[in-house]
C-alpha positions as a Python dict, from the first residue, in 0.01 Angstrom:
ca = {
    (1, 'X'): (0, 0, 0),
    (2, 'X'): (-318, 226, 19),
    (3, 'X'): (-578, 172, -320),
    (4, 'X'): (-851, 333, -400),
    (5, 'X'): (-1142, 179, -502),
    (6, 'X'): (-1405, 315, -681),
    (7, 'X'): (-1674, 176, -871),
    (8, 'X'): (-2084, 255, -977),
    (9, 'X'): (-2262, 169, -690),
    (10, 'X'): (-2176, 101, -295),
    (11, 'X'): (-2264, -234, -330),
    (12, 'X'): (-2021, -338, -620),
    (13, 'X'): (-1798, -54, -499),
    (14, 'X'): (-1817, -260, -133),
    (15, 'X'): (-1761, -602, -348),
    (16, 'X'): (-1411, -438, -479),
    (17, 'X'): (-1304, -301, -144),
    (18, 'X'): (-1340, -650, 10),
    (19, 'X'): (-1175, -829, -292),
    (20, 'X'): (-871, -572, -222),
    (21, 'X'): (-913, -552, 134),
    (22, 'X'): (-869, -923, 155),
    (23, 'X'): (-593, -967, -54),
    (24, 'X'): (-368, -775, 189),
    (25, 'X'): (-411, -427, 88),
    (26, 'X'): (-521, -90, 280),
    (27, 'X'): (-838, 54, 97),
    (28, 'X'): (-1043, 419, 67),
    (29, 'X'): (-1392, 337, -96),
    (30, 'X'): (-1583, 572, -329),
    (31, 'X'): (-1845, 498, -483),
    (32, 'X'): (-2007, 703, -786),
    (33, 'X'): (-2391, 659, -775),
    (34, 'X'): (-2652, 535, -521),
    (35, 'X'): (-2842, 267, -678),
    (36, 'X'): (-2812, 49, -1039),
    (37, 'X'): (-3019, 275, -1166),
    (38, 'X'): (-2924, 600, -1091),
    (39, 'X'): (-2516, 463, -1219),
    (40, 'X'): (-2696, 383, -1533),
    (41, 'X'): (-2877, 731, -1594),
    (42, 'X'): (-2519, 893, -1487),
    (43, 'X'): (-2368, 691, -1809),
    (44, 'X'): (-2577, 824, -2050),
    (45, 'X'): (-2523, 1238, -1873),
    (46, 'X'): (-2207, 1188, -2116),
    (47, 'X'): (-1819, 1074, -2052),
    (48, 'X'): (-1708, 1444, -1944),
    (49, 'X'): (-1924, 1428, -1654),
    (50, 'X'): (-1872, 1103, -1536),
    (51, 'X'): (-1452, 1163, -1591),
    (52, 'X'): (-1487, 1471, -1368),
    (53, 'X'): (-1626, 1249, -1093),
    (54, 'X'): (-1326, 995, -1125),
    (55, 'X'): (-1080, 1290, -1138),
    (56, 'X'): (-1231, 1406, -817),
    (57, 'X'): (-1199, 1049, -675),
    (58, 'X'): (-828, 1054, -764),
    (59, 'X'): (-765, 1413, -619),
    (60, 'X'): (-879, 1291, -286),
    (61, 'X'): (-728, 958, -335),
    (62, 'X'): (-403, 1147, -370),
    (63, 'X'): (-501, 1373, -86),
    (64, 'X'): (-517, 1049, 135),
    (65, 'X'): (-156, 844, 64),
    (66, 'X'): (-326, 620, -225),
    (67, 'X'): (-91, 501, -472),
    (68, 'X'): (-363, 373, -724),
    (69, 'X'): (-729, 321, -847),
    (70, 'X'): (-892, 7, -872),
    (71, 'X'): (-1192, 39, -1109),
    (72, 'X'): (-1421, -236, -1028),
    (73, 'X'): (-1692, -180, -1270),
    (74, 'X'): (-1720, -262, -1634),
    (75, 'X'): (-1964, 3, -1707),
    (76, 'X'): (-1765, 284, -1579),
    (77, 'X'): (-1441, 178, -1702),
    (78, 'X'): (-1633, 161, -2028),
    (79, 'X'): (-1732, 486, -1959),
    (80, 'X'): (-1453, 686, -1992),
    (81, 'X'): (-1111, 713, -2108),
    (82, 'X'): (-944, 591, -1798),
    (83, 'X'): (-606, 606, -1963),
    (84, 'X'): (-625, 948, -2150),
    (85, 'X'): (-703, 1011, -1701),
    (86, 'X'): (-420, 851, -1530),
    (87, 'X'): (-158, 1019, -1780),
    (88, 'X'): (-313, 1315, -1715),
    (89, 'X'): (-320, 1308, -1334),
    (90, 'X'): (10, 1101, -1334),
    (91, 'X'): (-199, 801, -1138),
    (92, 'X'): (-209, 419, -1200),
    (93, 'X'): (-588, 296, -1286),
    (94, 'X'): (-607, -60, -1307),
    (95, 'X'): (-945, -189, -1451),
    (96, 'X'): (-1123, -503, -1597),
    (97, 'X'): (-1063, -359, -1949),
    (98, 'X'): (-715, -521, -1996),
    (99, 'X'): (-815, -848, -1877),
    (100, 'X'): (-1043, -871, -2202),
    (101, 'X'): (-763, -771, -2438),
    (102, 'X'): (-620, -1124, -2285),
    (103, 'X'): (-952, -1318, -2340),
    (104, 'X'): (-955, -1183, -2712),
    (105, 'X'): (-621, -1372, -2776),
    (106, 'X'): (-709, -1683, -2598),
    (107, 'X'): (-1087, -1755, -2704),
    (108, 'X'): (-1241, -1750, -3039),
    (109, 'X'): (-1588, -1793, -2938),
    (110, 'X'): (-1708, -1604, -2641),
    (111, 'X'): (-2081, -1510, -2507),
    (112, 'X'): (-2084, -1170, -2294),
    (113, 'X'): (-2323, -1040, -1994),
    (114, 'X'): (-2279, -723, -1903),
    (115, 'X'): (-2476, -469, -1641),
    (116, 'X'): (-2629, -212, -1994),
    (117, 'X'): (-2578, -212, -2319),
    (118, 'X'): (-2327, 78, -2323),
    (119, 'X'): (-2109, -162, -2095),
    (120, 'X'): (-2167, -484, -2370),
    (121, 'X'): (-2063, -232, -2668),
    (122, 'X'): (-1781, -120, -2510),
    (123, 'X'): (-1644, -450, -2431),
    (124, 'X'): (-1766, -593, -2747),
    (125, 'X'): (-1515, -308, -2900),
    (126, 'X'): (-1150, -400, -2654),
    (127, 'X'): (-1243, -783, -2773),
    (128, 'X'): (-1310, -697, -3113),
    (129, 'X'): (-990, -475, -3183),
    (130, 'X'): (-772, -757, -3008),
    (131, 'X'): (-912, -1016, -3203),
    (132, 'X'): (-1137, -940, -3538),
    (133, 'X'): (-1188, -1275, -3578),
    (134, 'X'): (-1378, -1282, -3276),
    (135, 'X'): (-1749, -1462, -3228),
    (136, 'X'): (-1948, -1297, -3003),
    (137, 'X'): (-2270, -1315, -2846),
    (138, 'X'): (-2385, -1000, -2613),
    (139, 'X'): (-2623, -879, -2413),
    (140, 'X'): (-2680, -627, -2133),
    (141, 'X'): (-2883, -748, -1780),
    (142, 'X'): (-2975, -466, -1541),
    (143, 'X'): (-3216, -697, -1372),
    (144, 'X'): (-2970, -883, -1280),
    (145, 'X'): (-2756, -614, -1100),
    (146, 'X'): (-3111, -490, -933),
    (147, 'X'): (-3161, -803, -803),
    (148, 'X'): (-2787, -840, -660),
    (149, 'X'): (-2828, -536, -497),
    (150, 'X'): (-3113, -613, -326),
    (151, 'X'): (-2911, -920, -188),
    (152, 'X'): (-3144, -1213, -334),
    (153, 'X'): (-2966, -1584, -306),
    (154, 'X'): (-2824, -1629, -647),
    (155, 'X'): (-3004, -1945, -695),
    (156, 'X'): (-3335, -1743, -670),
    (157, 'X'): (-3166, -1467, -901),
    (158, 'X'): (-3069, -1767, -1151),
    (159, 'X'): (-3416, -1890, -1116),
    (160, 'X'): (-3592, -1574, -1153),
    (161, 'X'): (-3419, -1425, -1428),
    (162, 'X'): (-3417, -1751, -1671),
    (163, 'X'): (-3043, -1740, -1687),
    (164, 'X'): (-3069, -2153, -1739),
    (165, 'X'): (-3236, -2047, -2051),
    (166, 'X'): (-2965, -1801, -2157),
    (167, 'X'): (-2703, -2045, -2061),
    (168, 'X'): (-2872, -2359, -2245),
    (169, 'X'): (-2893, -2060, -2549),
    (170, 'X'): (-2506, -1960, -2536),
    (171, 'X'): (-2440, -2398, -2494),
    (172, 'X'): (-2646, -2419, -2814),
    (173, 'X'): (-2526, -2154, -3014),
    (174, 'X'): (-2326, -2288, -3321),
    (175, 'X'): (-2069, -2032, -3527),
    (176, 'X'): (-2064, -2196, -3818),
    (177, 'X'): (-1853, -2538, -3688),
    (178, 'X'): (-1764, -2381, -3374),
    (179, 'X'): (-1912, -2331, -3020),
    (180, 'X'): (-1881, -2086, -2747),
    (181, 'X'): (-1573, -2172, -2504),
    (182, 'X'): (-1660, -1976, -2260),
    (183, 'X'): (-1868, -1660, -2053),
    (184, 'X'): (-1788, -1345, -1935),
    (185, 'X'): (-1885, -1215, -1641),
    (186, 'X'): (-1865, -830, -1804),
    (187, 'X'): (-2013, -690, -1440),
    (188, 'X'): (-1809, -679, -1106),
    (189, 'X'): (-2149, -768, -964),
    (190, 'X'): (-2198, -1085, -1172),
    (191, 'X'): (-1943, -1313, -972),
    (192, 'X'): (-2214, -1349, -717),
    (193, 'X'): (-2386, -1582, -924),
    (194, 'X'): (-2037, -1736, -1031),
    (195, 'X'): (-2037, -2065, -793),
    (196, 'X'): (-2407, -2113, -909),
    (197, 'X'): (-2352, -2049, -1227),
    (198, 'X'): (-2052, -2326, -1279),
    (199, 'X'): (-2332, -2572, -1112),
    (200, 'X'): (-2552, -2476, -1407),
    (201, 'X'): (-2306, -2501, -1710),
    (202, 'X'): (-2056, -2666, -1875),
    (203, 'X'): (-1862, -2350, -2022),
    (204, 'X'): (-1593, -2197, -1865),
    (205, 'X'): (-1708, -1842, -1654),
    (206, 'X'): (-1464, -1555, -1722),
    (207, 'X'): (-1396, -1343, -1409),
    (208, 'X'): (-1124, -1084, -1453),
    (209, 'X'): (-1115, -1025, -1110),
    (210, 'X'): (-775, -1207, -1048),
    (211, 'X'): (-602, -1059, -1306),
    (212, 'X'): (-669, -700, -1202),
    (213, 'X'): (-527, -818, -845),
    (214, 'X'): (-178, -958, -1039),
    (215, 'X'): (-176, -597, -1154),
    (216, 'X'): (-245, -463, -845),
    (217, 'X'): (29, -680, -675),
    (218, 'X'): (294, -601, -984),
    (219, 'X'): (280, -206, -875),
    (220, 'X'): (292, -297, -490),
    (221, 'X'): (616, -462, -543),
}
């Protein structure tokens, strides 16, 4: 089965093809922007702009044998309306965005790191329509992206960027009785740091990488 993969930047859009790619798939990569920075400036040129570029993506995609897109970035999927897209060009989209509608039913109290804040608020909203009940803490981390993409170890990046601090903060945090059960990882970059991470915590990291590749698998069968 041929997938497309897309995704903001050619680093996480090389991280996706080589999550696919290994899990016995044939891949076309494409990514959308250059650099961190320049995918963040492209989320803020508006949704009809950035859902052109996708629909472009699929065209080609199309054009090529694929038989679906595999969105593996948060931001962008937050970006657009991905569905209101694949109905429209008759195309299956798979993205992290479902795999939070899960989380929402199977965590009450849940800290979020995402690449922007765009990406945090629009994740905040999937969780927070699943479950309303929800406790959240969120936050968006750009320098952490940069600093992926510039291929730093991730105990340096973990180092640098004081996420022991943010972790001992989300370990801390008290809703009401309650603590948080576990963190997100609301950027395709941010499992990287994952193994690192778990050597730095006791909560549970959330990757929804897996689950997009049971989806994935489910349409390949």
């Amino acid at each position: 089965m041929l997938v497309a993969v897309t995704a903001g930047t050619p680093v996480d859009t090389e991280l996706g093809t080589f999550l696919v790619k290994q899990n016995g798939f044939d891949v076309l990569s494409y990514p959308v922007a250059n650099s961190p920075k320049e995918q963040d400036r492209l989320q803020f040129l508006g949704k009809d702009y950035l859902e052109e570029k996708v629909k472009n993506i699929i065209d080609d995609a199309l054009a090529s044998g694929a038989e679906a897109l595999f969105i593996y970035c948060n931001s962008l999927s937050t970006a657009i309306d991905y569905k209101k897209i694949s109905k429209e060009k008759n195309f299956k989209i798979i993205t992290p965005l479902e795999v939070y509608e899960k989380y929402a039913q199977d965590y009450n109290n849940i800290a979020l790191i995402a690449a922007n804040s765009q990406s945090a608020h629009g994740i905040e909203n999937i969780l927070k329509r699943k479950n309303s009940n929800l406790n959240l803490i969120s936050i968006g981390m750009l320098p952490v992206v940069v600093e992926i993409e510039a291929k730093r170890e991730p105990k340096q990046i973990i180092e640098n960027l004081g996420l022991k601090t943010l972790f001992k903060f989300f370990e801390e945090t008290n809703f009401g009785s309650d603590k948080v059960e576990g963190v997100i990882l609301g950027c395709t970059h941010f499992p990287y740091l994952k193994e690192e991470l778990e050597k730095i915590t006791k909560l549970k990291i959330l990757d929804p990488a897996e689950e997009m590749l049971n989806e994935l698998r489910s349409i390949s069968k």
